[in-house]
C-alpha positions in Angstrom: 141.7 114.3 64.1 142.0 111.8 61.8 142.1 107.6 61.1 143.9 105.2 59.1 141.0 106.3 56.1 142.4 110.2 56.3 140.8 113.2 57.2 137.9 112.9 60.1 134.7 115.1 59.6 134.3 117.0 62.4 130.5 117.3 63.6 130.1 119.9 66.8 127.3 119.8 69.7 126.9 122.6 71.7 126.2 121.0 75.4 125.3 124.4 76.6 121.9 124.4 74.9 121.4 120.6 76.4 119.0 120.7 79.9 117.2 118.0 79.8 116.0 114.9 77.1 113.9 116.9 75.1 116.9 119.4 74.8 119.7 116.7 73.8 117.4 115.4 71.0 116.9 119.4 69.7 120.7 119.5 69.2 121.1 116.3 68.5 118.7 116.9 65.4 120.6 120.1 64.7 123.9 118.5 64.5 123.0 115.3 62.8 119.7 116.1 60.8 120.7 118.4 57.9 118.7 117.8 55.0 116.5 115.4 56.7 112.6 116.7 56.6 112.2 113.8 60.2 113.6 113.9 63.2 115.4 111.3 66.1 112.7 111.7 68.8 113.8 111.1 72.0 115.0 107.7 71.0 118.2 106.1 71.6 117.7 103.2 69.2 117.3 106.4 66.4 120.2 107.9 67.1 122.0 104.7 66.8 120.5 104.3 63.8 121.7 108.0 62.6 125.0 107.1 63.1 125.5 104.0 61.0 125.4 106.9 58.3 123.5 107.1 55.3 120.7 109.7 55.6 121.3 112.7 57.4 124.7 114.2 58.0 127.0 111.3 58.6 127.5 109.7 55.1 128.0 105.8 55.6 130.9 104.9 57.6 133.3 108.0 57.1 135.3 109.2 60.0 133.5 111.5 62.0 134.7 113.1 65.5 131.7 114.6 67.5 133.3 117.3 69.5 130.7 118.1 72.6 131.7 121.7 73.7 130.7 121.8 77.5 130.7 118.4 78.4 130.4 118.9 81.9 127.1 120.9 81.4 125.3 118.2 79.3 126.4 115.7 82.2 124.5 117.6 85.1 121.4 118.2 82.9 121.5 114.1 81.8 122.8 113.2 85.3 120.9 110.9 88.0 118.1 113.1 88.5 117.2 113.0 85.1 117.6 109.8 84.6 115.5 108.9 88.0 112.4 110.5 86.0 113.2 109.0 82.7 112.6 105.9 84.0 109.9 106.2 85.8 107.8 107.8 83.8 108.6 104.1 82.2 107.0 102.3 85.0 103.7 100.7 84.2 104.3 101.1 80.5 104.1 98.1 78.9 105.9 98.4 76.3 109.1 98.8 78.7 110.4 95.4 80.6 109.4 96.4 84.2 112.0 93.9 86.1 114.8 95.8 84.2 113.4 99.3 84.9 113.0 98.3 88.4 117.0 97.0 88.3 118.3 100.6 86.5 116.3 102.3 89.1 118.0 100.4 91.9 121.7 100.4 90.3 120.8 104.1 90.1 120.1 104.9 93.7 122.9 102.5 94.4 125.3 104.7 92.8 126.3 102.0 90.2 123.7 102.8 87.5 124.3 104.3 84.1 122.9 107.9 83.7 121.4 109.0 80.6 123.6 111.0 79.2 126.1 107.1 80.1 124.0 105.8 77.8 124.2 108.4 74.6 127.7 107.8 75.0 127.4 104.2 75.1 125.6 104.2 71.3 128.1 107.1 70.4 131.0 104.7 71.4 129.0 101.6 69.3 130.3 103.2 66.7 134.0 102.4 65.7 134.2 105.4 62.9 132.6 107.8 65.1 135.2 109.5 68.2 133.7 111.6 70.8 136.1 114.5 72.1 134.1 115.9 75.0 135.3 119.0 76.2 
């Protein structure tokens, strides 16, 4: 694949070794980390920062494609149910904006709510030098 700049890096995840949150951020690390003695955490502000480039192994804004191999595995582990339990174990945090927890949680049951694996793809697609090819 490739951009008006020239050839695009490609960087693989393997969505087969992604069950849950804990999981995504494993091979998230493995894919994105090299060389890099920290890692993302489960933190979706981290790995938007990862992406901008410029420490790990995106370097600045270079054309990258992230080919996810078994797509439609990663989305059943990072599917509703997940997501359900991700945010409430946010509930009563602090730190968390309750009214907008309570709002996900309800947009979620509706049917109409962004899972979490919605919202890796959201930061992944943030990015205007980064394409996803989910397979």
């Amino acid at each position: 694949m490739s951009d008006d700049r020239g050839t695009s890096r490609v960087i693989e995840i393997a969505g087969d070794r992604i069950r849950d949150i804990p999981t995504l951020y494993v091979e998230l690390d493995r894919a994105l980390m090299r060389g890099v003695d920290w890692r993302l955490g489960e933190s979706l502000d981290a790995l938007n920062d990862v992406l901008y480039g410029g420490f790990g192994t995106i370097e600045g804004d270079e054309a990258v494609t992230l080919v996810w191999h078994d797509f439609a595995a990663s989305a059943a582990a990072l599917g509703v149910e997940t997501t359900r339990e991700w945010l409430r174990r946010r509930l009563g945090d602090e730190r968390y904006a309750q009214d907008l927890l309570v709002a996900d949680l309800a947009a979620l049951d509706a049917g109409t709510g962004m899972t979490y694996l919605d919202r890796v793809i959201e930061v992944i697609e943030s990015h205007p030098n980064i394409a996803l090819d989910r397979r």
